[in-house]
N, CA, C and O of each residue as an XYZ file, in Angstrom:
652
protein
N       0.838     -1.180      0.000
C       0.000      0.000      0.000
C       0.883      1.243      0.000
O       2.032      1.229      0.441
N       0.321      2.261     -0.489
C       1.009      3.603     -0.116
C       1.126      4.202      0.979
O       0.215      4.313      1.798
N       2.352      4.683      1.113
C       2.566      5.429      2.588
C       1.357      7.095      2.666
O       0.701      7.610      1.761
N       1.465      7.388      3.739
C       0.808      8.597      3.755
C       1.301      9.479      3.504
O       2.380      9.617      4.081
N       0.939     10.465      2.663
C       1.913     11.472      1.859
C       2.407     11.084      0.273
O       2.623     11.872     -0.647
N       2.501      9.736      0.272
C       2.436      9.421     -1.021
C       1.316      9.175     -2.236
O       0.361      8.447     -1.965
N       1.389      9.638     -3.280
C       0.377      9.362     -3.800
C       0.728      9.172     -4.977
O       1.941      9.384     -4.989
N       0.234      8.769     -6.447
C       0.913      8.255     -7.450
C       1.037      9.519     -8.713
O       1.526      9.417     -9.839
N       0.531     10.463     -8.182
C       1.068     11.818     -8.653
C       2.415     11.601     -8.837
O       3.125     11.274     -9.788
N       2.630     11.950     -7.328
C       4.019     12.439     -6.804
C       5.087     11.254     -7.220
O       6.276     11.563     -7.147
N       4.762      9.959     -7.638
C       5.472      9.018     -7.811
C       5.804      9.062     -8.679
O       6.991      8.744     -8.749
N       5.117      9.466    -10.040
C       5.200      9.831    -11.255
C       6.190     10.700    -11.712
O       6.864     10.669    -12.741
N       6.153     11.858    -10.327
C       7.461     12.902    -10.312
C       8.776     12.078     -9.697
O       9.890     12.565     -9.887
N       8.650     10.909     -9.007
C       9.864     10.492     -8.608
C       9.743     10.676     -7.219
O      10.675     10.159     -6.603
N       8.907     11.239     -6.526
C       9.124     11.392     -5.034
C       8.618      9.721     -4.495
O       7.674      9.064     -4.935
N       9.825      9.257     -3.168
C      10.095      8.506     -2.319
C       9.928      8.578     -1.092
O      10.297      9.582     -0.483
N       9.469      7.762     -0.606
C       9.571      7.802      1.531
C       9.967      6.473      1.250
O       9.573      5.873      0.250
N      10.980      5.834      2.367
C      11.534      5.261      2.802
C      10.301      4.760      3.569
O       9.528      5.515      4.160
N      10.133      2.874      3.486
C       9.233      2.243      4.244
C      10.325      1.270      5.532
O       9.853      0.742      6.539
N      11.531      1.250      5.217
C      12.419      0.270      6.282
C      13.296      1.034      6.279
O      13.843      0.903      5.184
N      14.058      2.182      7.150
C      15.290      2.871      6.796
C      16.284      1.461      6.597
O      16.908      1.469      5.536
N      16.502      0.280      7.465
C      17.531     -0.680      7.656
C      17.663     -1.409      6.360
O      18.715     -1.618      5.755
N      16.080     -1.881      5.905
C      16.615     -2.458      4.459
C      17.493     -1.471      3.373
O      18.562     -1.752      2.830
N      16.695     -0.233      3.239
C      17.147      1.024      2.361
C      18.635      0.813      2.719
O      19.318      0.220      1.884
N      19.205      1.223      3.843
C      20.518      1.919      4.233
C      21.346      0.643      3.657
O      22.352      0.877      2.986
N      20.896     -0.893      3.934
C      21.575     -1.999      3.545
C      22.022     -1.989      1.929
O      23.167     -2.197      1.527
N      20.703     -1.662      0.995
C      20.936     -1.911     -0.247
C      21.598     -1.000     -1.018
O      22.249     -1.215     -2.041
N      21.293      0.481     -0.215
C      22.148      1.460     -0.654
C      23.363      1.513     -0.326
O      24.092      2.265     -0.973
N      23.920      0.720      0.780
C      25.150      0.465      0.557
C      25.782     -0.463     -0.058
O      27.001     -0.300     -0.115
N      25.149     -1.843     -0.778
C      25.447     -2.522     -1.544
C      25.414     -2.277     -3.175
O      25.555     -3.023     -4.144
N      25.133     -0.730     -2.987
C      25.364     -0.606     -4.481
C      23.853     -0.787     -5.203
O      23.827     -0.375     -6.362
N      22.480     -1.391     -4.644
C      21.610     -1.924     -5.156
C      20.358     -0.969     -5.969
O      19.684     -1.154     -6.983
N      20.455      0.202     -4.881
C      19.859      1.136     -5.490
C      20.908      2.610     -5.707
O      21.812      3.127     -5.050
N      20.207      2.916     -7.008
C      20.849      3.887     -7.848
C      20.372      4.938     -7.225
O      21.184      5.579     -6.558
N      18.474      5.561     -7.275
C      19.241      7.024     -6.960
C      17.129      6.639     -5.982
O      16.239      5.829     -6.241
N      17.230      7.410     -5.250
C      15.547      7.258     -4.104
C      14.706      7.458     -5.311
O      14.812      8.472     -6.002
N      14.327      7.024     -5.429
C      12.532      7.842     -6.227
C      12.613      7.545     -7.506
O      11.714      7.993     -8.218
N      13.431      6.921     -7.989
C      13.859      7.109     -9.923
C      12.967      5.763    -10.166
O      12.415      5.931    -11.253
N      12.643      4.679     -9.697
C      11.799      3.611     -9.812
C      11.077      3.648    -11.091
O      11.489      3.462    -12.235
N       9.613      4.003    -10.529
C       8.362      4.964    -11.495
C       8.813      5.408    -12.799
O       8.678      4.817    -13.870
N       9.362      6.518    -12.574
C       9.698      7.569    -13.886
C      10.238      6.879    -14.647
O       9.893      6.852    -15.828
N      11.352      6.047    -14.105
C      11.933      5.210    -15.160
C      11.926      3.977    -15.848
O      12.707      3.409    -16.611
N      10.308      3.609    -15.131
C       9.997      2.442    -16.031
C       8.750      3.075    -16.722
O       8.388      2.489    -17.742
N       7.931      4.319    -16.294
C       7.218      5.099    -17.345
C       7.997      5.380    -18.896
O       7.617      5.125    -20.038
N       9.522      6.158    -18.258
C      10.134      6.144    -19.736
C      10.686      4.943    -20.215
O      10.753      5.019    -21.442
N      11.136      3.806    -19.774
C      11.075      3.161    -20.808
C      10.161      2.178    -21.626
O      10.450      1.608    -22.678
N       8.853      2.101    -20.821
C       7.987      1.649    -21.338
C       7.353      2.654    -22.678
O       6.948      2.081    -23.689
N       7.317      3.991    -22.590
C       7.299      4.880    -23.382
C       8.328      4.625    -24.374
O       7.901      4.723    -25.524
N       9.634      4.307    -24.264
C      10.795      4.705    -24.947
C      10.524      3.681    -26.112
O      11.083      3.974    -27.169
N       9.815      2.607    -26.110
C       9.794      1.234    -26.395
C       8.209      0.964    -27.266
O       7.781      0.045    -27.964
N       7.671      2.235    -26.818
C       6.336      2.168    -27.739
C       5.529      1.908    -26.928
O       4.399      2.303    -27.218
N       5.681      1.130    -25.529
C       4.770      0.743    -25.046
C       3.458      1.859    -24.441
O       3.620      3.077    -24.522
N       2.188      1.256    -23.846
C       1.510      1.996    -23.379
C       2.046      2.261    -21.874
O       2.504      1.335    -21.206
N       1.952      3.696    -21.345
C       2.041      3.621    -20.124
C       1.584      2.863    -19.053
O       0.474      2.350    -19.191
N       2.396      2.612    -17.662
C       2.084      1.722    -16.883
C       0.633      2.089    -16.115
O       0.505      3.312    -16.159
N      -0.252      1.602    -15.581
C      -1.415      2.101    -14.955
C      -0.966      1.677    -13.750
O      -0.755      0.499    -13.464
N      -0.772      2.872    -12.835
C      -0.754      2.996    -11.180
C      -1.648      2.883    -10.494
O      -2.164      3.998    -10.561
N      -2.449      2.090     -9.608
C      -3.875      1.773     -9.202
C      -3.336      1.993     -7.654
O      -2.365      1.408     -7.174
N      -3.996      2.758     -7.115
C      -4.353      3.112     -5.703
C      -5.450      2.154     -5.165
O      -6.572      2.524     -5.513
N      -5.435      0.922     -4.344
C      -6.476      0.767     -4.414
C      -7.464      0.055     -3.087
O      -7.924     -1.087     -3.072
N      -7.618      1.179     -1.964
C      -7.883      1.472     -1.002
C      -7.026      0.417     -0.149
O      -7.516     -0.697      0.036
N      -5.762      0.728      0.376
C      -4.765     -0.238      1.114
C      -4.051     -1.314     -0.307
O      -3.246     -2.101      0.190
N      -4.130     -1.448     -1.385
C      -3.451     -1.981     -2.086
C      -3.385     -1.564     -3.236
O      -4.262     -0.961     -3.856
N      -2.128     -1.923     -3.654
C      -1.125     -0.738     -4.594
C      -0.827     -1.806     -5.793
O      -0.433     -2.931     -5.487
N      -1.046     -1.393     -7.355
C      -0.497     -2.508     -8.229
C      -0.356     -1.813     -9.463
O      -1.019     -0.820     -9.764
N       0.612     -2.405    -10.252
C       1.000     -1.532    -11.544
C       0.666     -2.437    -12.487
O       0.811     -3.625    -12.200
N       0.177     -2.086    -13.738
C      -0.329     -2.827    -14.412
C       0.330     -3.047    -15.714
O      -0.483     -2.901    -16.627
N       1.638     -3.376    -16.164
C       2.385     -3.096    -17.491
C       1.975     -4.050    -18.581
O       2.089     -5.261    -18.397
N       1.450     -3.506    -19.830
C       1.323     -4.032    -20.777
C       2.100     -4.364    -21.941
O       3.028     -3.618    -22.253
N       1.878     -5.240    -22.523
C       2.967     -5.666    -23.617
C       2.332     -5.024    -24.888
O       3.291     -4.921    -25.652
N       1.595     -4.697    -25.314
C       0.513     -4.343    -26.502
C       1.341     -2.608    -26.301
O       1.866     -2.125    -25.298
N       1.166     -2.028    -27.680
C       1.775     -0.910    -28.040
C       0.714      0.307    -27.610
O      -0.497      0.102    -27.520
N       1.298      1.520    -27.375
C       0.123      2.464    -27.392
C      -0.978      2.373    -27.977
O      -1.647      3.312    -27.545
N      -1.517      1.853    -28.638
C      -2.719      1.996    -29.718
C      -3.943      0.472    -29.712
O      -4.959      0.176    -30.341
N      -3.190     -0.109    -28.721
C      -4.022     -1.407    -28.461
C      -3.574     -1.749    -27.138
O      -2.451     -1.502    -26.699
N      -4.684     -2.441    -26.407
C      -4.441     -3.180    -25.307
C      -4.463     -4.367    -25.354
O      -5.518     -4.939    -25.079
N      -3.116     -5.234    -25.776
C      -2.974     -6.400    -26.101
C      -4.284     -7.728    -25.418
O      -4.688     -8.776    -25.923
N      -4.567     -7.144    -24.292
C      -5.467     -8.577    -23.521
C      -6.736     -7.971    -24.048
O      -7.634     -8.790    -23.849
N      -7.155     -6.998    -24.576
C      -8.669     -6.676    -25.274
C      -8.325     -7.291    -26.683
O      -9.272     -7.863    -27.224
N      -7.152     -7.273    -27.359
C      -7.258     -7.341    -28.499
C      -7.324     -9.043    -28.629
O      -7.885     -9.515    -29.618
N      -6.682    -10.029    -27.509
C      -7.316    -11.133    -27.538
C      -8.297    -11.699    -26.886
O      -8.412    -12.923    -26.960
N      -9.275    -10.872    -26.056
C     -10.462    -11.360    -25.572
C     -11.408    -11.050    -26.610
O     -12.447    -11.680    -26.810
N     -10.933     -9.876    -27.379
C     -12.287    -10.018    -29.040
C     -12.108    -10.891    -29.969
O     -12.974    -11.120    -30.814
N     -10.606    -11.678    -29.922
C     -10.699    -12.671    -30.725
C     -10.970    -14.016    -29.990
O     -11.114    -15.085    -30.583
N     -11.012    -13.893    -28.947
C     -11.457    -15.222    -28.040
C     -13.286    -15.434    -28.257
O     -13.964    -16.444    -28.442
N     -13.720    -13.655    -28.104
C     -15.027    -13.920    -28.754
C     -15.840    -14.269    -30.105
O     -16.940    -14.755    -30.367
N     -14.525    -13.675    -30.965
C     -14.821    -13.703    -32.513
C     -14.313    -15.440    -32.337
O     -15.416    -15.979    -32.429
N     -13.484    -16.379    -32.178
C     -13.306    -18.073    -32.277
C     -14.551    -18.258    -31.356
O     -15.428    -18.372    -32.212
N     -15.093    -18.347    -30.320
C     -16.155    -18.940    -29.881
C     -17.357    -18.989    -30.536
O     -18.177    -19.906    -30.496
N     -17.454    -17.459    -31.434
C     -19.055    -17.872    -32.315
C     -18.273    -18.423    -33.772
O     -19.149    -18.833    -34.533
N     -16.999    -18.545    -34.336
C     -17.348    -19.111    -35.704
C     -16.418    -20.709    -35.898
O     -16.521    -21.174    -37.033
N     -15.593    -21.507    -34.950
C     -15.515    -22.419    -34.853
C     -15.537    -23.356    -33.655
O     -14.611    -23.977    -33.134
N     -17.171    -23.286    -33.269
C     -17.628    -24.350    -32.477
C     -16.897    -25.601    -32.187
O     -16.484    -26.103    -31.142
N     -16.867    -25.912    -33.294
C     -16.795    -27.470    -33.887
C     -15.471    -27.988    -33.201
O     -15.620    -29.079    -32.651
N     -14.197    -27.436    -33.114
C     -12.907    -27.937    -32.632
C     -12.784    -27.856    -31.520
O     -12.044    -28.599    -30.875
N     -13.816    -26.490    -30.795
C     -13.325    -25.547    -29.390
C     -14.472    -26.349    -28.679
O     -14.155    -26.167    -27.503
N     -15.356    -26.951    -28.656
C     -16.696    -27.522    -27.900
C     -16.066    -27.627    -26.684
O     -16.166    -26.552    -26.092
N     -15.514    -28.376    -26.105
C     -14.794    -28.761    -24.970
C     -13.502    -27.517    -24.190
O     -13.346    -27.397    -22.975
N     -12.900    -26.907    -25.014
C     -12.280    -25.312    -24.057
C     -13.287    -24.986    -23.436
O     -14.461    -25.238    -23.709
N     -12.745    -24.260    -22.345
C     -13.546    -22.980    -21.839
C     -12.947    -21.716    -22.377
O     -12.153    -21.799    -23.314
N     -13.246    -20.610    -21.888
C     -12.973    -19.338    -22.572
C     -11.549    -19.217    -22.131
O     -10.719    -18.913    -22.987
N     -11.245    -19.377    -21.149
C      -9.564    -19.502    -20.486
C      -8.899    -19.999    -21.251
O      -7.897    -19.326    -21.493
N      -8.989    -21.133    -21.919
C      -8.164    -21.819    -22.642
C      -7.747    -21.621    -23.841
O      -6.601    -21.623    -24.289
N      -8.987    -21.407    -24.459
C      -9.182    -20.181    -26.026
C      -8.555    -19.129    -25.910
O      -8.182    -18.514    -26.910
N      -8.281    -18.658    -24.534
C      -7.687    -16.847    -24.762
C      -6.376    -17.495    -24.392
O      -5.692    -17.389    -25.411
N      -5.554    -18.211    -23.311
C      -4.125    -18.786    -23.519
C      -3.759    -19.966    -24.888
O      -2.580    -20.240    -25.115
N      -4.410    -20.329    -25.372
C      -4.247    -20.579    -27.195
C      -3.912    -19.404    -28.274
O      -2.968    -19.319    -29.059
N      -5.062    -18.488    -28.032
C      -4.760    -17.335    -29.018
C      -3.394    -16.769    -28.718
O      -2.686    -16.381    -29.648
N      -3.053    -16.714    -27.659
C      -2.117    -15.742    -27.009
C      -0.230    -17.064    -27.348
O       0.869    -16.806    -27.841
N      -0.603    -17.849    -26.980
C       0.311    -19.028    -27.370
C       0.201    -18.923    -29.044
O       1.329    -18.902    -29.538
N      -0.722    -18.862    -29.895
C      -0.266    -18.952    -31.391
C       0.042    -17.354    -31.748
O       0.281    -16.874    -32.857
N      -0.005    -16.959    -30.990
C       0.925    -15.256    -30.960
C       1.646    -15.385    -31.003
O       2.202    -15.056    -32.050
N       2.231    -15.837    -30.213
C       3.829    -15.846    -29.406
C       4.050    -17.064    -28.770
O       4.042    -17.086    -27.540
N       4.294    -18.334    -29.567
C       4.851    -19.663    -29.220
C       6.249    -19.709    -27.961
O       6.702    -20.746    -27.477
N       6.675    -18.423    -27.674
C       7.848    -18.494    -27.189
C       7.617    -18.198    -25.691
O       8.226    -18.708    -24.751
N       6.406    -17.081    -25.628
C       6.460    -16.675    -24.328
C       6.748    -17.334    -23.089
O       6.765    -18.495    -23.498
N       7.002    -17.415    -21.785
C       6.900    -18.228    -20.484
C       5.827    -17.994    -19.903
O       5.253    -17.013    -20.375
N       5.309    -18.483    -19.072
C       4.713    -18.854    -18.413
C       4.303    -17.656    -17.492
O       3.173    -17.551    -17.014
N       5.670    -16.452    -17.212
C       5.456    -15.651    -15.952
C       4.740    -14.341    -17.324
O       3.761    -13.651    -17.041
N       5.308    -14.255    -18.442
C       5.198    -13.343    -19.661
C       3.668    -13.714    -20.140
O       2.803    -12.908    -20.484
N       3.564    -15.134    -20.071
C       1.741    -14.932    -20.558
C       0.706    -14.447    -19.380
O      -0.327    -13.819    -19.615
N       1.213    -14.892    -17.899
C       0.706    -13.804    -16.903
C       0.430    -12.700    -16.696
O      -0.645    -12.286    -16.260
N       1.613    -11.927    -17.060
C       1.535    -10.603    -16.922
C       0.859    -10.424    -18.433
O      -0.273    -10.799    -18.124
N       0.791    -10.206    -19.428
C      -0.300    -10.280    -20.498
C      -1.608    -10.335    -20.284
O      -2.503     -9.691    -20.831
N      -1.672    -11.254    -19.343
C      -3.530    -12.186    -19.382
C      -3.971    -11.403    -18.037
O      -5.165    -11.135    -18.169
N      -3.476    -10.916    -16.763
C      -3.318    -10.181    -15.981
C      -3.926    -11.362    -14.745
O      -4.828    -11.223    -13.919
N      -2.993    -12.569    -15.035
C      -3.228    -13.766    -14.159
C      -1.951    -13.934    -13.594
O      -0.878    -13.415    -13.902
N      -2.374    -15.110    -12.324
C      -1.165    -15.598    -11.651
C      -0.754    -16.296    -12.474
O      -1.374    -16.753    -13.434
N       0.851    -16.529    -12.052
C       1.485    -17.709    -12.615
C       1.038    -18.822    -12.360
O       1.038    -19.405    -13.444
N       0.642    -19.511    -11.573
C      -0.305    -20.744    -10.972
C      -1.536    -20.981    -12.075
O      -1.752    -22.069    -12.608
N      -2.273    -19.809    -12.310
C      -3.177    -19.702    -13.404
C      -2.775    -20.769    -14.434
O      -3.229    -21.870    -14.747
N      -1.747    -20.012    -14.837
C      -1.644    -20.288    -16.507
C      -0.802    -21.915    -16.305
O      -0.889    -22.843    -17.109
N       0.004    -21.917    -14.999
C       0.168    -23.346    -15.122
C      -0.831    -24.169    -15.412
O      -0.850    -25.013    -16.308
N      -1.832    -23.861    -14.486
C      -2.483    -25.036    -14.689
C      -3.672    -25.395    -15.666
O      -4.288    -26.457    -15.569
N      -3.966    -24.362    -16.681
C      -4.481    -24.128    -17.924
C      -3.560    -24.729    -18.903
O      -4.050    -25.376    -19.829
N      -2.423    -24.607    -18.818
C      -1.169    -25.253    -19.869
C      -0.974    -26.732    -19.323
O      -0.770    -27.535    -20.233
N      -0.988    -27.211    -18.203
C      -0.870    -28.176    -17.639
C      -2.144    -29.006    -18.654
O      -1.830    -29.663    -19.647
N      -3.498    -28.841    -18.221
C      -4.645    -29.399    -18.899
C      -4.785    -28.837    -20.265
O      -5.932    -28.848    -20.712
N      -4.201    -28.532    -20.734
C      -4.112    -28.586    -22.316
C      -3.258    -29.246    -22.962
O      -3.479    -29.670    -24.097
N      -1.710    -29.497    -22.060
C      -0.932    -30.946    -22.500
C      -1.542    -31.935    -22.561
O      -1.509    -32.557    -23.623
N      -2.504    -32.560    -21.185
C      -3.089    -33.358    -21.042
C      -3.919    -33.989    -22.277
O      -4.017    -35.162    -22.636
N      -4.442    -32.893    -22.763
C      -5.697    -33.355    -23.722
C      -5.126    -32.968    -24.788
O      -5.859    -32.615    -25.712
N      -3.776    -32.927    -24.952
C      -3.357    -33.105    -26.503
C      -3.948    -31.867    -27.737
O      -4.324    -31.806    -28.908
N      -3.749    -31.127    -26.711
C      -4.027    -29.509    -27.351
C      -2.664    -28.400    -27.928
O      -2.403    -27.619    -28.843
N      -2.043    -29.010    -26.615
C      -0.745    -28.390    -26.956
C       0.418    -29.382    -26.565
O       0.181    -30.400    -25.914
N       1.809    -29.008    -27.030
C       2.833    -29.703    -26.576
C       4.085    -28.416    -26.526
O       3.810    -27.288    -26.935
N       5.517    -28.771    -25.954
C       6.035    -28.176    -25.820
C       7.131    -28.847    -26.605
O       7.159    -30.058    -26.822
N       8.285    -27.738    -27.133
C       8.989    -28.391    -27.985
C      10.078    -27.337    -27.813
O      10.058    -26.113    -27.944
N      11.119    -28.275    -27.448
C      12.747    -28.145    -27.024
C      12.828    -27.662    -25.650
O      11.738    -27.697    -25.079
N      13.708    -27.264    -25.018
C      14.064    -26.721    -23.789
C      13.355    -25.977    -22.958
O      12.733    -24.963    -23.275
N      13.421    -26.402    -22.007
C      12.027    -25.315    -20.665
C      12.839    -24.008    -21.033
O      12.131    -23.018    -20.847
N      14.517    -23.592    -21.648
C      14.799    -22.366    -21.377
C      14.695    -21.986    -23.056
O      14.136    -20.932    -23.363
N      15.162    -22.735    -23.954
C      14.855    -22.310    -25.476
C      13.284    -23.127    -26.419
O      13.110    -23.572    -27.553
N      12.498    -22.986    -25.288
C      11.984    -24.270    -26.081
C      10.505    -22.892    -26.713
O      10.469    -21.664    -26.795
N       9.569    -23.980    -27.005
C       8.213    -22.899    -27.624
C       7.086    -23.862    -27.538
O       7.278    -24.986    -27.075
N       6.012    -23.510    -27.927
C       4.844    -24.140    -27.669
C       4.183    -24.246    -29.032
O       4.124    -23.393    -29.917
N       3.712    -25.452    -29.006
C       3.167    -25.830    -30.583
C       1.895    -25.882    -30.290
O       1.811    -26.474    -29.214
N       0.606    -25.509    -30.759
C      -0.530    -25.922    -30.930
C      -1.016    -26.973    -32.004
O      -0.743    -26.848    -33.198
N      -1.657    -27.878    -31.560
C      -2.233    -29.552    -31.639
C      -3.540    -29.390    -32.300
O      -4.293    -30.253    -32.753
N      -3.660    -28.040    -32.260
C      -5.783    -27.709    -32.863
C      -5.174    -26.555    -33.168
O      -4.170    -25.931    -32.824
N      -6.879    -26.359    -34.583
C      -6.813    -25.339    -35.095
C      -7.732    -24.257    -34.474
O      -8.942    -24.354    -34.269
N      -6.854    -23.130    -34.197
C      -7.379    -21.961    -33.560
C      -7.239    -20.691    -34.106
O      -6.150    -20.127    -34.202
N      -8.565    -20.100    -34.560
C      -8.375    -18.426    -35.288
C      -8.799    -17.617    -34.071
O      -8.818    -16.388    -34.123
């Protein structure tokens, strides 16, 4: 949560309060942090720098969460596959009968980007990692998907046809 006095204005400008002086004083002497307050601003600019859409700062009465998207300014990547999760549910019945909508939207998102991990289709889908395990887990199962080469170079093949 946010401290009092803080607010995501001011975060935006870079302003900091210290929540543990002992952790702070530790990491700042290990070199760990660069400069108080630069956090924010500087993952605003480089998410900016990069095309991306800005991060959304949510205040949200005692809990605090940032919301970074992979989709470029001009689209919000998880709308742009929940309309195609809706556009495959009304025009091929026939293969998808048995998905649920979860599974259809980590398919679409997997024949996107065969490469992504597991923590990368999370933050996308705006799920836990546990989530998507276990959606990928029961889609090995049933011979929907498979994985192919290395847990660190490997990619994901789809087993069905999915628009």
């Amino acid at each position: 949560m946010l401290l009092n006095g803080v607010s995501i204005e001011k975060m935006k400008e870079g302003y900091s309060k210290i929540r543990n002086r002992g952790i702070a004083n530790a990491f700042s002497y290990m070199k760990i942090i660069e400069n108080w307050g630069s956090g924010i601003p500087r993952i605003i600019k480089e998410c900016l720098d990069y095309g991306l859409s800005e991060p959304e700062l949510i205040d949200m009465a005692g809990d605090f969460r940032v919301n970074l998207y992979r989709g470029s300014k001009n689209g919000d990547k998880v709308n742009d596959i929940t309309d195609r999760t809706n556009q495959t549910n009304q025009t091929d019945q026939t293969n998808q009968d048995s998905l649920s909508e979860a599974e259809i939207t980590l398919l679409l998102l997997i024949k996107e980007n065969p490469q992504m991990t597991n923590a990368q289709m999370a933050q996308v889908l705006g799920w836990n990692v546990s989530r998507v395990k276990y959606y990928l887990q029961k889609l090995k199962k049933s011979s929907t998907i498979k994985c192919q080469g290395s847990t660190h170079h490997g990619f994901w093949e789809l087993l069905v046809k999915i628009e």
